[in-house]
C-alpha positions as a Markdown table, in Angstrom:
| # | Residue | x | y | z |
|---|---|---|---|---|
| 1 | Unk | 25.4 | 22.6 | 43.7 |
| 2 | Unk | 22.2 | 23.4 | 41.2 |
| 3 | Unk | 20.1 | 20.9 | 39.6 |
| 4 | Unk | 20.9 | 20.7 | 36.0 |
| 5 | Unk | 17.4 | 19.5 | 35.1 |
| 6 | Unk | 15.0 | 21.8 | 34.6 |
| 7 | Unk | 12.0 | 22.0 | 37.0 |
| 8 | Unk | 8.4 | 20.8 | 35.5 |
| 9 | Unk | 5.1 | 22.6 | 37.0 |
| 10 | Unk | 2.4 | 21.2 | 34.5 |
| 11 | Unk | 1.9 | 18.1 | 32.6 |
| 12 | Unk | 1.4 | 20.1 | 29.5 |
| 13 | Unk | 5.3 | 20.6 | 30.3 |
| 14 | Unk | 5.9 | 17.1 | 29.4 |
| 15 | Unk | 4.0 | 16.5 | 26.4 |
| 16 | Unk | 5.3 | 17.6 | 23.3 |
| 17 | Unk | 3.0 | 19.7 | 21.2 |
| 18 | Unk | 1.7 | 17.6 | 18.1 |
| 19 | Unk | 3.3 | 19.1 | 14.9 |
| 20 | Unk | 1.4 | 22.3 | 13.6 |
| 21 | Unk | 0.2 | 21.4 | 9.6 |
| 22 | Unk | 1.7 | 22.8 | 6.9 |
| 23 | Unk | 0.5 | 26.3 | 6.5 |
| 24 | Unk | 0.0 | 25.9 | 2.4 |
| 25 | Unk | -0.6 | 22.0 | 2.0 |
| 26 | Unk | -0.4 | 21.2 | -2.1 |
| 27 | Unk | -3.6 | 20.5 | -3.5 |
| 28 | Unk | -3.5 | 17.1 | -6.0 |
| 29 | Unk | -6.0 | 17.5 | -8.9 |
| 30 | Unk | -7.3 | 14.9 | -10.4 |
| 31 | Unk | -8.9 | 13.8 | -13.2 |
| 32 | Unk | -10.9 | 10.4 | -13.8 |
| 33 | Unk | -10.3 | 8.3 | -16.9 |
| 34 | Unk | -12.5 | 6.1 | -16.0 |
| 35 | Unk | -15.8 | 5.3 | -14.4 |
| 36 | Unk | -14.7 | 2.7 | -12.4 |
| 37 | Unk | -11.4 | 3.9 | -11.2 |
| 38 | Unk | -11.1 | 4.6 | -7.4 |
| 39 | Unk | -10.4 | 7.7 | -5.8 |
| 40 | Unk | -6.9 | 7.5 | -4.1 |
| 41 | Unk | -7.3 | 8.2 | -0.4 |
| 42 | Unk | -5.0 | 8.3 | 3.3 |
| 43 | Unk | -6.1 | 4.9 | 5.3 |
| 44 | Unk | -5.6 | 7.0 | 8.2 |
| 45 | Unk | -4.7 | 10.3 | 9.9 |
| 46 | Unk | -1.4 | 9.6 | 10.4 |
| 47 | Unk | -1.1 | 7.5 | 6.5 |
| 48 | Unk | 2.3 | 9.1 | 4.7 |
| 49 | Unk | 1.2 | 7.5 | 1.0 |
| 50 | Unk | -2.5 | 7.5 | 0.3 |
| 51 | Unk | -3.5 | 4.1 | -1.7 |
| 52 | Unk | -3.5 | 3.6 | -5.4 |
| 53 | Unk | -6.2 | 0.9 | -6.7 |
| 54 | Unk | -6.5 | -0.6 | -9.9 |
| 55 | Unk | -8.3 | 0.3 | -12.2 |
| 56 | Unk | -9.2 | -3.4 | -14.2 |
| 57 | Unk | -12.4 | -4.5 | -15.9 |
| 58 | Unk | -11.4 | -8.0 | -14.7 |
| 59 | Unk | -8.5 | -9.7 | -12.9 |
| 60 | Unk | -5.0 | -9.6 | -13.8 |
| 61 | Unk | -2.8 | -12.5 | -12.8 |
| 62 | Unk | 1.2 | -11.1 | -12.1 |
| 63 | Unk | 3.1 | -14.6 | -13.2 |
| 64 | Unk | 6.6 | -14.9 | -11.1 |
| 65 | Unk | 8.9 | -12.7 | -12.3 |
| 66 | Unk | 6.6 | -10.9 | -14.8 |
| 67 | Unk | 6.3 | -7.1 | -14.2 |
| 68 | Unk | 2.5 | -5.4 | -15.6 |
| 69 | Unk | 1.5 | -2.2 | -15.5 |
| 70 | Unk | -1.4 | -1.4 | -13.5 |
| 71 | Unk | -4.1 | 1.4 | -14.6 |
| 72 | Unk | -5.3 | 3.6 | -11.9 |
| 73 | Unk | -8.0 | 5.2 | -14.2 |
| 74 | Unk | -6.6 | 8.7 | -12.6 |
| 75 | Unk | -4.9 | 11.7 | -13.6 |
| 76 | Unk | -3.2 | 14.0 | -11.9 |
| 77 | Unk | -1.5 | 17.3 | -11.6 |
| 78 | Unk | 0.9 | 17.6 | -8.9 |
| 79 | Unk | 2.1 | 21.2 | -8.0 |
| 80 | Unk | 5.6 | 22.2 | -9.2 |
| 81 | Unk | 8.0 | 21.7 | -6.7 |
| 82 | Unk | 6.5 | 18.6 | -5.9 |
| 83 | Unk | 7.0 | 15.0 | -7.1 |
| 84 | Unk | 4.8 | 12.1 | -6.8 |
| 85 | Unk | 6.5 | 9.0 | -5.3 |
| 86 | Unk | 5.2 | 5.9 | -6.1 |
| 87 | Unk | 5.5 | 2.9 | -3.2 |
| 88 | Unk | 5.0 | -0.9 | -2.5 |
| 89 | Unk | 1.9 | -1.3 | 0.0 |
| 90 | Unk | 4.1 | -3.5 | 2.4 |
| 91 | Unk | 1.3 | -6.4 | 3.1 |
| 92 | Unk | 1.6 | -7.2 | -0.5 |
| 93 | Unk | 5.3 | -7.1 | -0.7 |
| 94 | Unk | 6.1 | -8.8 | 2.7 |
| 95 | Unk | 3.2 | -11.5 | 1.9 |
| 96 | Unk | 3.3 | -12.1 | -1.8 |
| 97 | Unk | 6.8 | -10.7 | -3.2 |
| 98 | Unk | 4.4 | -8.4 | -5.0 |
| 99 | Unk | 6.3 | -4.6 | -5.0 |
| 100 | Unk | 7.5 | -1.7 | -7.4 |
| 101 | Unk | 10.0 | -2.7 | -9.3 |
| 102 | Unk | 11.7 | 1.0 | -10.2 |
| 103 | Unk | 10.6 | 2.2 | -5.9 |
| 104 | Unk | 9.8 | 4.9 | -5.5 |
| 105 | Unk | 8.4 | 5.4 | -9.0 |
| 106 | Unk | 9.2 | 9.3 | -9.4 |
| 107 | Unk | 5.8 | 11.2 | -10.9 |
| 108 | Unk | 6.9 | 14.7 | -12.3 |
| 109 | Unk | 4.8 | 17.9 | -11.9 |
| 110 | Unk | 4.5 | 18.2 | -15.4 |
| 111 | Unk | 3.4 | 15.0 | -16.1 |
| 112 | Unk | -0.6 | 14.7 | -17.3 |
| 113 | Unk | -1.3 | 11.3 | -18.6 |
| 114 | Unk | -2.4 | 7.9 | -17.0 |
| 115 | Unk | -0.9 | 7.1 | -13.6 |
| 116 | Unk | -0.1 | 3.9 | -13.7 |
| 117 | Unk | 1.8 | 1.4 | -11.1 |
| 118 | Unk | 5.0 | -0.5 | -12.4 |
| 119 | Unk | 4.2 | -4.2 | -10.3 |
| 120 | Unk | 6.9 | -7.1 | -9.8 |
| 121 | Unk | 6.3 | -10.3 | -8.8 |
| 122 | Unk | 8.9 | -12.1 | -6.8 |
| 123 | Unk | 7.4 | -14.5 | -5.3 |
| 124 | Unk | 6.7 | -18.0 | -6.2 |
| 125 | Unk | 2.7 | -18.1 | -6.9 |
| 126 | Unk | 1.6 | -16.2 | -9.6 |
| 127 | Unk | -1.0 | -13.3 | -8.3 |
| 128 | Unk | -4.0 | -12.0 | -8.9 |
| 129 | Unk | -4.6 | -8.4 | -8.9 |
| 130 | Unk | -8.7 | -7.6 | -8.7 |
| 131 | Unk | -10.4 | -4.7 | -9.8 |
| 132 | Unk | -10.3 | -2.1 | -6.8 |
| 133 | Unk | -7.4 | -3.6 | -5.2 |
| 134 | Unk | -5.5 | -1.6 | -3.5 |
| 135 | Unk | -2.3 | -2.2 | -5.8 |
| 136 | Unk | 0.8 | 0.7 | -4.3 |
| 137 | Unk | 0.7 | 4.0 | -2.2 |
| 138 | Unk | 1.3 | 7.7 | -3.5 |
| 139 | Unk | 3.7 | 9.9 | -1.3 |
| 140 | Unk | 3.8 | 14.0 | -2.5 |
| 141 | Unk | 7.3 | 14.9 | -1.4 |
| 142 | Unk | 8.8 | 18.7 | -2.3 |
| 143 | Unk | 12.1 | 18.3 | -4.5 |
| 144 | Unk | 14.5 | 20.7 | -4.9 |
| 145 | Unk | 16.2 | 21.6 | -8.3 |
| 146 | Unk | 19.7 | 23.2 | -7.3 |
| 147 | Unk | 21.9 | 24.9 | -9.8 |
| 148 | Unk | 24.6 | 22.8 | -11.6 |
| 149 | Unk | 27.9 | 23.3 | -11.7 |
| 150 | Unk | 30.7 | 21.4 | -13.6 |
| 151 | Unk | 34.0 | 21.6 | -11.1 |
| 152 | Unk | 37.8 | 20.6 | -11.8 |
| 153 | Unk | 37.9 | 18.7 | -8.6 |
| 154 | Unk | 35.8 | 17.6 | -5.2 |
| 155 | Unk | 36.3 | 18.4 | -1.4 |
| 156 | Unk | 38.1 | 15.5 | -0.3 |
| 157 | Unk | 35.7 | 13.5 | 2.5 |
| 158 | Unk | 36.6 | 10.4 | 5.2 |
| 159 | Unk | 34.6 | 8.4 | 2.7 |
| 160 | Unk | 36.4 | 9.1 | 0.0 |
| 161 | Unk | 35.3 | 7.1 | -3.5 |
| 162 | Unk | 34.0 | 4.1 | -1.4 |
| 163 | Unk | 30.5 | 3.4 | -3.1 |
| 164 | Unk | 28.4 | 0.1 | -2.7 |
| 165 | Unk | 29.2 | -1.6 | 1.0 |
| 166 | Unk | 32.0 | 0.3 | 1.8 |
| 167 | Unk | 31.2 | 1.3 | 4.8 |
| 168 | Unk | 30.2 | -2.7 | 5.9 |
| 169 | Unk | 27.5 | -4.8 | 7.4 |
| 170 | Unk | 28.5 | -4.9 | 11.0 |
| 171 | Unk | 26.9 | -2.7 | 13.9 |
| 172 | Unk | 26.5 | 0.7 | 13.6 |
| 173 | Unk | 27.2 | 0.7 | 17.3 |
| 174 | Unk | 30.4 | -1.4 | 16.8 |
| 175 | Unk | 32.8 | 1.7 | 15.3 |
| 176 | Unk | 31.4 | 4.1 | 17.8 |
| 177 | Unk | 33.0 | 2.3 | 21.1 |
C-alpha cells in the first residue's frame, strides 16, 4: 500500500512562500489643501486601509446620532480601475459607536475634490474629534465595469428570489450534516 502523503525533505517544504507584491502597484497622488492636513499612511506592513486624519483647526464634537463631515485637507487621484473605499477605524466604532455611516464610502477615479469622511455617532456620549485624529481608513480596491445587458428572463438558482435573511441565522455547519 503507498503512502498518500507526500514525503517532506526541507523545512522550506513546509512553509508557504509569503505572497509575491503586485508587479504594477497603483500609485495614489495627492494633493494638500491644507497646511495642516496629515498625510494618510499604512500603520503597518501588513495594514489593508492606510488612516485618514482630520483635517480641523479645532475640535469637532459628533452629538448622538448627528453625522459631520470630516475634512481631510487631501486630494487625490486614484488610478482608473481603482476605487477608493472609505472605512470605520474599528477602535472608534467598537469603543465609541463612532463609524461611516454610507461603509465603505465608494471614492471614484475620476473624482478630484476634497476627501472627506462621512462620520456617525451611535453611541450615547457625544464625541470629540481633534485635529489629527485619526478619523477612518482608505482601502484602493480594483473594480470591474462589465458590460450590461437587459435580458427577458434569469437562470433559475436554489436561492431563487429569497433576498434579506433568507437563508437564516442558525449555523452554517447545521445544513451541512
Amino acid at each position: 500500500m503507498s503512502n498518500p502523503l507526500p514525503v517532506v525533505e526541507t523545512v522550506s517544504q513546509l512553509v508557504p512562500s509569503p505572497a509575491p507584491a503586485p508587479a504594477l502597484a497603483p500609485t495614489l497622488r495627492f494633493q494638500r489643501l491644507s497646511p495642516a492636513a496629515v498625510l494618510p499612511a499604512y500603520a503597518t506592513t501588513g495594514s489593508a486601509g492606510m488612516d485618514l486624519s482630520a483635517c480641523l483647526p479645532a475640535p469637532l464634537t459628533i452629538a448622538p446620532g448627528a453625522i459631520v463631515l470630516i475634512p481631510t485637507g487631501w486630494a487625490l487621484a486614484i488610478p482608473a480601475g481603482f476605487e477608493g473605499q472609505v472605512r470605520p477605524r474599528s477602535g472608534l466604532s467598537t469603543k465609541f459607536g463612532v463609524t461611516v455611516p454610507n461603509a465603505p464610502g465608494t471614492i471614484d477615479s475620476d473624482y478630484r475634490g476634497e476627501l472627506k469622511v462621512a462620520l456617525i455617532n451611535l453611541g450615547k456620549e457625544p464625541f470629540e474629534v481633534t485635529p489629527g485624529m485619526r478619523v477612518a481608513q482608505l482601502v484602493i480596491a480594483p473594480v470591474v465595469q462589465p458590460a450590461i445587458r437587459e435580458v427577458d428572463s434569469l437562470e433559475t438558482t436554489q436561492r431563487g428570489t429569497g433576498g434579506f435573511g433568507s437563508t437564516g441565522m442558525g449555523s452554517a455547519n447545521a445544513s451541512r450534516g
